[in-house]
C-alpha positions as CSV (number, residue, x, y, z in Angstrom):
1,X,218.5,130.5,78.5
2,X,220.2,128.5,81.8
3,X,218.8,130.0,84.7
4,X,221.5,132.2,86.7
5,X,221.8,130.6,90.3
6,X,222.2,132.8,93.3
7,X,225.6,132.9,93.6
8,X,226.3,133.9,90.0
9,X,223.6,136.5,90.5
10,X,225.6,137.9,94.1
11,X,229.0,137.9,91.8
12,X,227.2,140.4,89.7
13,X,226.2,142.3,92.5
14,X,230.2,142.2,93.4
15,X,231.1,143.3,90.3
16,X,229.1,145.8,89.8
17,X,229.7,147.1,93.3
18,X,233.4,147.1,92.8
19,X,232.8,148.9,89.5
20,X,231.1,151.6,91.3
21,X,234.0,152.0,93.8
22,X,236.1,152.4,91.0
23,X,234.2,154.6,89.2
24,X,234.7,156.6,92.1
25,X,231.1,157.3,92.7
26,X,230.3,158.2,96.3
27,X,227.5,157.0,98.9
28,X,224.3,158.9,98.7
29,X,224.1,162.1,101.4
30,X,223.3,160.7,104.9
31,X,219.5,161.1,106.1
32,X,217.8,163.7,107.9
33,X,215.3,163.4,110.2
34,X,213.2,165.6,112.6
35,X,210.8,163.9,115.0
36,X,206.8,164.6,114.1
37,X,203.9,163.1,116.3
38,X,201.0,162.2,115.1
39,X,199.2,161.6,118.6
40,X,196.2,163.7,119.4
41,X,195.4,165.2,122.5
42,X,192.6,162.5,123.1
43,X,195.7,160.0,122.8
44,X,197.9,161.4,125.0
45,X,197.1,160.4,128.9
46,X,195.2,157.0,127.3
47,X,196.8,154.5,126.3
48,X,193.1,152.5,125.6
49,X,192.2,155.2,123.4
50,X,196.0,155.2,121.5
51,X,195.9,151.6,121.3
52,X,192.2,151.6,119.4
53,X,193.2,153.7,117.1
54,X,196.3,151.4,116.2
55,X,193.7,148.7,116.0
56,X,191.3,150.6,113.7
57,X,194.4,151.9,111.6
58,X,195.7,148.3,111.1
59,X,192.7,146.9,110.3
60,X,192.0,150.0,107.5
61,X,195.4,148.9,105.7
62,X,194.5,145.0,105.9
63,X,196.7,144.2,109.3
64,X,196.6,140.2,109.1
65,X,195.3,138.3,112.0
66,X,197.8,137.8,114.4
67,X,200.3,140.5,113.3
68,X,198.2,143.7,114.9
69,X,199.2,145.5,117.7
70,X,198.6,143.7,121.0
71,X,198.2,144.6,125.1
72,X,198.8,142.2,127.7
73,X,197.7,144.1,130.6
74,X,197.8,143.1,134.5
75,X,197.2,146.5,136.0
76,X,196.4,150.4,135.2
77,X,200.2,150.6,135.8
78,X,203.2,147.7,136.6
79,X,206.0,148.8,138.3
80,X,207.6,147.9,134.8
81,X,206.1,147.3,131.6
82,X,207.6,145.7,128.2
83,X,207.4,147.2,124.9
84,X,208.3,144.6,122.0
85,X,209.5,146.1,118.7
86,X,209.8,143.4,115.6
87,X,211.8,143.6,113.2
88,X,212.1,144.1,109.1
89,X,209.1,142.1,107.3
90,X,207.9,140.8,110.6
91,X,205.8,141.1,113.3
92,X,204.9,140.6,117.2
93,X,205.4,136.9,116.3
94,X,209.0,137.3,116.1
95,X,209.3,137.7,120.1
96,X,205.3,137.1,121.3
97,X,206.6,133.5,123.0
98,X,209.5,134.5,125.2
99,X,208.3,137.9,126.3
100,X,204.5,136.5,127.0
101,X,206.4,134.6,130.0
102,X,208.4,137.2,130.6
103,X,205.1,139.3,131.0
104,X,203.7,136.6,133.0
105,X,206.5,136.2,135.1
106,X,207.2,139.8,136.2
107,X,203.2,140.8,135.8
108,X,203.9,143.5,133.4
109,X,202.0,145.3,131.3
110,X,203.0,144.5,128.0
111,X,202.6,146.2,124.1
112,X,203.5,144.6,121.1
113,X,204.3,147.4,118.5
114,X,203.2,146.7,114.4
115,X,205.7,149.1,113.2
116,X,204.4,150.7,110.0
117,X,203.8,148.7,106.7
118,X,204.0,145.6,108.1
119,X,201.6,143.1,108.8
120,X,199.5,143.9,105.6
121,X,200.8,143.5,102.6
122,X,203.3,144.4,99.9
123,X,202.2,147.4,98.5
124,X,201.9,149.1,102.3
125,X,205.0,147.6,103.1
126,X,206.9,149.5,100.0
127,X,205.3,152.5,101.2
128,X,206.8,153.1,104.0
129,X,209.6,156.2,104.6
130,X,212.5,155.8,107.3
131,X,211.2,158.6,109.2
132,X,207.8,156.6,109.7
133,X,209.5,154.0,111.5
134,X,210.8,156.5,114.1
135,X,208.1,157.9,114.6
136,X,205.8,155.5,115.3
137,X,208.2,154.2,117.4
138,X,208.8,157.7,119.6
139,X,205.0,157.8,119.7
140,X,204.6,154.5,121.3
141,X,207.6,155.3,122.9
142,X,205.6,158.2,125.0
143,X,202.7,156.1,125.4
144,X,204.0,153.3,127.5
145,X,204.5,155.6,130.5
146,X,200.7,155.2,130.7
147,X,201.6,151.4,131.2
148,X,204.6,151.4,133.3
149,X,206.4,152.8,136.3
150,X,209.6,152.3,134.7
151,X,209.4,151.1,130.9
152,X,212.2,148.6,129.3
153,X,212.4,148.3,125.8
154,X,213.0,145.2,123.2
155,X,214.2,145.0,120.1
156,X,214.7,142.3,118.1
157,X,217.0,142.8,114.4
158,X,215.6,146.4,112.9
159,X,213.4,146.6,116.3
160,X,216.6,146.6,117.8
161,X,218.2,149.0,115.7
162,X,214.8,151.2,116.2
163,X,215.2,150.2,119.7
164,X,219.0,151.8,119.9
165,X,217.7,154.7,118.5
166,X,215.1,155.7,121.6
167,X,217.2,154.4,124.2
168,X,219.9,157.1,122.3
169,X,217.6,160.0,121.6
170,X,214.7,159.6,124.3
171,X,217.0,159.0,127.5
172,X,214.3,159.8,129.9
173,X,211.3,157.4,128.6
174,X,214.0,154.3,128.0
175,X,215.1,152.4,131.5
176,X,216.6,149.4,130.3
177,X,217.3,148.1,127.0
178,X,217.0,144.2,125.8
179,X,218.6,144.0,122.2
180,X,218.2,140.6,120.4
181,X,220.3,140.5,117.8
182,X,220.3,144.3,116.4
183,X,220.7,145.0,113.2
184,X,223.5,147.5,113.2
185,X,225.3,146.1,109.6
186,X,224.5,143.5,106.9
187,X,226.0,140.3,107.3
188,X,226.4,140.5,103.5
189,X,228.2,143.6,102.8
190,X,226.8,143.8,99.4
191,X,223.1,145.2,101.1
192,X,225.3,148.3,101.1
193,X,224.7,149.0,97.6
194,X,221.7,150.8,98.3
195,X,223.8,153.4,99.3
196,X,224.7,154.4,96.0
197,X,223.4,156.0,93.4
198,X,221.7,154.0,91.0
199,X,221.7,151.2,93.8
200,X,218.2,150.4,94.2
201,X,218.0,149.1,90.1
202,X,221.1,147.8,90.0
203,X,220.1,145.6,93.4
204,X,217.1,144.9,91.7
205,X,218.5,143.6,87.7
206,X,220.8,141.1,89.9
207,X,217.3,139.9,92.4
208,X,215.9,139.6,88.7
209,X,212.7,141.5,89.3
210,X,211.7,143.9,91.6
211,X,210.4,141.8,94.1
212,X,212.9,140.0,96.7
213,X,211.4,136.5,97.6
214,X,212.5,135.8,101.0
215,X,210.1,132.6,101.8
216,X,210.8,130.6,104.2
217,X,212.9,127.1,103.6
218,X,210.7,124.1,104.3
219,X,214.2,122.6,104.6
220,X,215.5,124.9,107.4
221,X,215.3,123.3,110.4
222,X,215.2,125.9,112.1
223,X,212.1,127.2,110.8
224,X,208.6,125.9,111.9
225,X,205.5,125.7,110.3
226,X,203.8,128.8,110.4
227,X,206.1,131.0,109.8
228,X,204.6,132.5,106.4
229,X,201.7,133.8,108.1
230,X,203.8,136.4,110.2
231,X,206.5,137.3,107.8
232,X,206.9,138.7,104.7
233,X,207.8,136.0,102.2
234,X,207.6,138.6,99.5
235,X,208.5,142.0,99.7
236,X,209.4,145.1,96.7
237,X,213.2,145.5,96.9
238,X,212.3,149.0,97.3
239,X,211.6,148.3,100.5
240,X,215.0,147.7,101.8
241,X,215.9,150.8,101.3
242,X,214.2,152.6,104.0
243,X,215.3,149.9,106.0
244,X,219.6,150.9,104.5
245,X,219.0,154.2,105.4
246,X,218.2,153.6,108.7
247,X,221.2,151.9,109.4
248,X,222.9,154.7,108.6
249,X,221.1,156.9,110.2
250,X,221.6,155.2,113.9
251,X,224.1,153.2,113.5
252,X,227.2,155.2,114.0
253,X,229.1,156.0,117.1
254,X,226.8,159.0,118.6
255,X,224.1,157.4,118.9
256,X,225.7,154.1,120.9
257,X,227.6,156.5,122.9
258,X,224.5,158.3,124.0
259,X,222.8,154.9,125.2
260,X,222.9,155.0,128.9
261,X,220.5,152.8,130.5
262,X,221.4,149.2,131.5
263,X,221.7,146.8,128.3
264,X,221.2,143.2,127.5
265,X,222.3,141.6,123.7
266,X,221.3,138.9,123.1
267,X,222.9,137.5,119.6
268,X,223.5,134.0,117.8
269,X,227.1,133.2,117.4
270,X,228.5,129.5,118.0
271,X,231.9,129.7,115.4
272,X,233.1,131.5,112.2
273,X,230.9,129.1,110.4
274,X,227.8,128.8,112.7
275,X,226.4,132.7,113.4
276,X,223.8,135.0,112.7
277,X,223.2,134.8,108.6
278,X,221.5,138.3,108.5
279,X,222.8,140.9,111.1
280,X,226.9,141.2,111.5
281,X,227.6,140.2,114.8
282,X,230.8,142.1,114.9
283,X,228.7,145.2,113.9
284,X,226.6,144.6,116.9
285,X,229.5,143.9,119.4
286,X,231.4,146.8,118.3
287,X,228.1,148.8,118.5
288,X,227.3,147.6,122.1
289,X,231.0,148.4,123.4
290,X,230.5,152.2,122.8
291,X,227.5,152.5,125.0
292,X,227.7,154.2,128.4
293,X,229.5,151.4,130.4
294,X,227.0,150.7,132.8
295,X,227.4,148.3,135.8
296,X,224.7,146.1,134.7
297,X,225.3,145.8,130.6
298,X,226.1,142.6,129.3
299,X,226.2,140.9,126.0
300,X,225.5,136.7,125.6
301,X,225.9,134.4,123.1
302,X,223.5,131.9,122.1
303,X,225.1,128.9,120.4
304,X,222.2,127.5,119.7
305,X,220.1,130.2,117.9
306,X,219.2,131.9,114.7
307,X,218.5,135.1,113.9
308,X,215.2,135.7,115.3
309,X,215.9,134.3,118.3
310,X,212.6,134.8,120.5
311,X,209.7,133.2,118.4
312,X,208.0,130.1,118.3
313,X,208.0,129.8,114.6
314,X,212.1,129.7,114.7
315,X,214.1,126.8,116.9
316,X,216.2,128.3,119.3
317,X,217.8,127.5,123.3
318,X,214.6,129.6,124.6
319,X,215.5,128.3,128.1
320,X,218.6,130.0,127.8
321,X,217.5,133.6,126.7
322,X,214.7,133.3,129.2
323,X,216.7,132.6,131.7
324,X,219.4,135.6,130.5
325,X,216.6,137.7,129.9
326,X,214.6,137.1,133.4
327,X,218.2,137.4,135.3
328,X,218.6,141.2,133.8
329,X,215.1,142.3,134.5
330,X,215.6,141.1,137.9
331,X,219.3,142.6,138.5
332,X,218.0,145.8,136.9
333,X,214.9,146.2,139.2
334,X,217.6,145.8,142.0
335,X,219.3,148.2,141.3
336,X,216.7,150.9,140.3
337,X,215.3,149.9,143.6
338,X,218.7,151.0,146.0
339,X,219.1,153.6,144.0
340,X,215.1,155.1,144.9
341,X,215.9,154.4,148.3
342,X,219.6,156.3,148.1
């Protein structure tokens, strides 16, 4: 039999989607989710003894070198510190180049997050429940006042949707927010089938299997060498869908009205033709316009970019979003800084 190429196999997917619609089946109920910690009272007031038992966690599950948890550190506490959130089937690689100078510039105390099931392998990875994300994420979240005076958080594709979500729901712990390219919407629409019911095997008879290859392109030259050994280049379809309900879950119009602190986007758009592949940029834009207008907000294009647009292992203008990036951080520690003295 002539093996189907991808685009035959995404007309299916259309197909089948628009059969659904017709059908009139609906979208699956929205998620619910209620906040549980799993820090223990020898955690809280350490951040040494939280971050160990990251460490000894990751390493339990098989955490790959390279993609565990990691603290630059330059003091007990920086007037600010940095807390990097990776996205979907990544890890700290996916920002650890710009924000190392960025930690090195400002001497801030800085934590890469492993958010949960990744770094490890499939099987983890699959394993892994919406709600886990967030709370990892709210517990690291509390941590990083250990670190930090004043904590900014960044986020880069599902980090920055995760990102969004504290800066929403934990007001008080979030003081500025640097999104690089946020996952608020599939660029391809037809992601969205997850949503419905039977979604998850009808996404998976179109993939052809239940596994989703997603290896990198030698011929992308955007890609570098590398790159395998911090991503996923294989992951259970099943996994997305943790990842779909999320999306639902934050992004909607309370949460991005309830985002108040000063925000930096950062996103790859050049043309119609030339933009982010993965994340919809007018899903991001449209996001970013609902949140609390503050002074010092901004969004910026980056022509030259990709998706991940912060790692070594991905060629992007990183003298640009340095320079953005080091410009905000400067402005906002203006600003907090009249407003102690006032």
């Amino acid at each position: 039999m002539e093996k189907e190429t991808p685009v035959y196999r995404k007309w299916k997917l259309y197909a089948a989607l628009a059969g659904l619609l017709v059908l009139g089946y609906v979208l699956l109920p929205g998620q619910s989710y209620e906040y549980h910690s799993s820090l223990t009272e020898e955690q809280k007031g350490n951040f040494d003894v939280f971050l160990q038992s990251r460490l000894q966690e990751g390493s339990e599950k098989g955490a790959r070198p390279g993609n565990e948890e990691k603290l630059i550190r330059y003091g007990e506490k920086t007037p600010i510190a940095f807390l990097y959130i990776h996205g979907f089937g990544a890890s700290r690689a996916e920002g650890e180049m710009v924000m190392d100078e960025i930690a090195a510039k400002f001497q801030a105390n800085t934590f890469y997050a492993r958010l949960p099931g990744h770094g490890t392998n499939m099987d983890d990875h699959a394993s892994v429940q919406m709600a886990d994300y967030l709370d990892y994420a709210a517990d690291t979240l509390i941590m990083m006042h250990e670190l930090g005076e004043r904590v900014i958080v960044v986020g880069t594709s599902m980090g920055g949707l995760v990102s969004t979500y504290l800066a929403a729901h934990h007001p008080d712990k979030v003081d500025a927010l640097i999104l690089a390219s946020p996952f608020y919407e599939f660029r391809d629409k037809t992601g969205n089938v997850l949503g419905f019911p039977g979604g998850l095997a009808l996404a998976e008879m179109v993939n052809g299997g239940e596994i989703r290859d997603s290896s990198r392109d030698p011929k992308n030259p955007r890609s570098v060498d590398g790159y395998e050994e911090f991503w996923y280049g294989r992951q259970y379809m099943s996994a997305l869908v943790p990842l779909y309900e999320l999306k639902e879950f934050v992004a909607r119009p309370a949460t991005f009205e309830a985002v108040q602190c000063p925000t930096l986007m950062l996103y790859y758009y050049k043309n119609e033709q030339e933009q982010d592949p993965t994340a919809d940029v007018n899903a991001m834009l449209e996001g970013f316009a609902q949140f609390d207008a503050h002074p010092l907000n901004r969004s910026v294009a980056i022509e030259d970019g990709a998706h991940v647009l912060l790692s070594k292992y991905v060629r992007t203008d990183k003298e640009r979003i340095t320079e953005e990036i080091v410009s905000f951080v400067n402005d906002y520690q203006e600003f907090s800084n009249k407003a102690k003295q006032n």
